[in-house]
N, C-alpha and C positions, 0 to 999 in steps of 0.2 A: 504493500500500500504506500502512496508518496503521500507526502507532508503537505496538512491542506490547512485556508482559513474558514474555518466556520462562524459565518454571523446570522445571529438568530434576532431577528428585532420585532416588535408587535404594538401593543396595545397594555397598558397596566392590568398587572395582577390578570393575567391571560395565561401564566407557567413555563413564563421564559424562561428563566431560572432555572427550573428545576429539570426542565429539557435539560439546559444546556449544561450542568453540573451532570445530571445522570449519564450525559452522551460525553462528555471529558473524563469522567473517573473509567466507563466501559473503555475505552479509545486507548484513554492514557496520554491525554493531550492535555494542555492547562489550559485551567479556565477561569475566564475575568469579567466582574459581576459589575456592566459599566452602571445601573441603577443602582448599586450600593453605593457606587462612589460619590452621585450627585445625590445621592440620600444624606452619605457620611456630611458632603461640605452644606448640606439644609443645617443637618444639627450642629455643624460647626459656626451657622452662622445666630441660629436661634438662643445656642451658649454663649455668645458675644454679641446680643441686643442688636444685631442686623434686623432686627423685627418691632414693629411696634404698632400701635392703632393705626399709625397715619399708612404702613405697609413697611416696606424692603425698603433697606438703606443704601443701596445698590452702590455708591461711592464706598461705603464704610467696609462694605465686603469686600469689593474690589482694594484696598487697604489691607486689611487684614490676609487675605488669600497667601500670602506668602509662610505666612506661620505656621499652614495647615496642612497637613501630610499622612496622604490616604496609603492604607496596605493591608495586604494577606496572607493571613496564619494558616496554614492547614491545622483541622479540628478534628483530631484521631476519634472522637466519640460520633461525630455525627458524619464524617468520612469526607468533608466539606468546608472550603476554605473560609474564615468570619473574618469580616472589616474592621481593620483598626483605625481610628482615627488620634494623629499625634500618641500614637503605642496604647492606646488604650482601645481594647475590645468593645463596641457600641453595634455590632449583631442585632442585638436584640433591639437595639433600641430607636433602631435607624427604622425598625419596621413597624411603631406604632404611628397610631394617627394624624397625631402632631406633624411628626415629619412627611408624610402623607398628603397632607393639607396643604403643603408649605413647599416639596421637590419642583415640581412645574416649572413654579415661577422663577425661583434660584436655578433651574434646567438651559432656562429660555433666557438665561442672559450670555451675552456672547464672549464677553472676559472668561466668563466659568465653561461655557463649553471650551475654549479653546484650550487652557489648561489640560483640562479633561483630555480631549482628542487626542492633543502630543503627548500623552502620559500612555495614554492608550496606545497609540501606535510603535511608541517603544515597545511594550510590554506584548506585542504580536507580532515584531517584526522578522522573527526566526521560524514560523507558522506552526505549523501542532499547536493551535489554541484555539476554543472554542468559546465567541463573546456573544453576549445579550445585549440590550440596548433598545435607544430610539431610531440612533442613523450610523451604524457600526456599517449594515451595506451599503447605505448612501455615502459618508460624509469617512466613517474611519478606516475601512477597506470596503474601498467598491472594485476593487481588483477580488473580492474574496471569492472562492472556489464553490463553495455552498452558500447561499445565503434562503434561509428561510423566513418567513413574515409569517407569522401567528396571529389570532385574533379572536374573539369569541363574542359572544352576546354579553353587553353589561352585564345583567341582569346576572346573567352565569357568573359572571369576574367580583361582582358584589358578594354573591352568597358565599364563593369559592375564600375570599378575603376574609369576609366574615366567622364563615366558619375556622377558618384558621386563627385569628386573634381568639374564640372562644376555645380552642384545643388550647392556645397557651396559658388560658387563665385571666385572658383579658377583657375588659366589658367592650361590649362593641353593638352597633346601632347601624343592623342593615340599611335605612335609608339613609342616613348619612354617609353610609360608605359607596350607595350609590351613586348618589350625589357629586361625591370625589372623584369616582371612575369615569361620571361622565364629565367635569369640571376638566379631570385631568388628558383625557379624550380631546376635548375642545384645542386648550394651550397647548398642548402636544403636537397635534396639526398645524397649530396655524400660528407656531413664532417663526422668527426670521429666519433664527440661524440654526441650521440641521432638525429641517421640521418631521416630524414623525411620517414617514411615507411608504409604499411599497417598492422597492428596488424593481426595477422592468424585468430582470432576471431572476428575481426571488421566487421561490415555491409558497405559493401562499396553503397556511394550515389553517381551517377554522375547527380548535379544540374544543368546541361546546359540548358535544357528547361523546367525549371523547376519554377514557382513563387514563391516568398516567401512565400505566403499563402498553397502553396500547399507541400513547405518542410517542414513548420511548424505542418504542420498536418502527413506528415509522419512520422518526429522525436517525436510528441506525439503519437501515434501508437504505435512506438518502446520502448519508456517510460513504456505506460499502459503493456504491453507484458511482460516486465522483471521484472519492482515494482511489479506487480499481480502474479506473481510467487508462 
């Protein structure tokens, strides 16, 4: 099999993630979680009052941004790499709602994507990697070998969300998490720079009824098909 890029991009809380961790650990290729990273610099900015009634302080971050310094631990128990932010483990905390609320908008500025991108394209420039994201096939490899586009029904991306803060223990409120999905939907599409799109060449997957066993086995399919080239 030759050494490919895999980029996997879609729609929030649609199981990009978890494609794409389960199809790196099978493979044995690494894999970079670019939504934790602009989750990590939310809560980096929500911890340093980048946030307030009046909204984003978008000079103050753009300030601060230098201090901040995202990375990945492999996590022998759960077999799966957790986000560090400035050395500190924030996993968990990058995926409540708070942050949730609040990535879009810190996503859609063009200082923090561009960090982002060049940090990313280091980090895949040797290939055997398998990345998630909004525009990893447009904007951070549109040279990439596989690229697939996910998507599902809100509706589904809500429950599927929901249910999962309630498996951690955490209180959660289906319609407002609706709400976010499609909030997040929205600004995703339609900011300036690296807007949420379908690559012309991506395989589009709609995972609505679909189990994770049975998208993991399509995304390997798709693997064997292009590596065996």
């Amino acid at each position: 099999m030759r050494k490919i890029t895999i980029a996997i991009d879609g729609h929030s809380s649609c199981g990009k993630s978890t494609m794409a961790k389960d199809l790196a650990r099978e493979i044995g290729y690494i894999y970079v979680d670019t939504g934790a990273m602009y989750r990590a610099t939310t809560l980096f900015a929500l911890r340093n009052g980048c946030f307030s009634e009046s909204g984003l302080d978008e000079a103050l971050l753009q300030e601060l941004l230098p201090e901040m310094e995202i990375s990945f631990c492999f996590n022998e128990e759960t077999c799966r790499p957790d986000t560090y932010l400035n050395g500190e483990n924030v996993e968990s905390e990058i995926r409540g709602m708070e942050v949730s609320s609040k990535v879009s908008q810190v996503a859609a500025l063009g200082f923090v994507r561009e960090v982002m991108v060049a940090q990313q394209q280091r980090m895949g420039r040797d290939k055997g990697v398998v990345m998630d994201g909004r525009d990893i096939g447009t904007v951070v490899f549109p040279d990439a070998e596989l690229k697939v586009f996910v998507t599902a029904a809100a509706e589904v991306r809500a429950r599927r969300r929901y249910n999962e803060l309630l498996g951690k223990g955490e209180e959660a409120d289906y319609e407002e998490i609706l709400k976010n999905v499609q909030e997040r939907d929205y600004i995703d599409s339609h900011r300036e720079v690296g807007p949420l799109r379908q690559a012309e060449d991506a395989i589009l997957l709609d995972n609505s009824d679909m189990t994770i066993p049975e998208q993991n086995e399509w995304l390997l399919a798709q693997y064997y098909r292009v590596a065996g080239e």
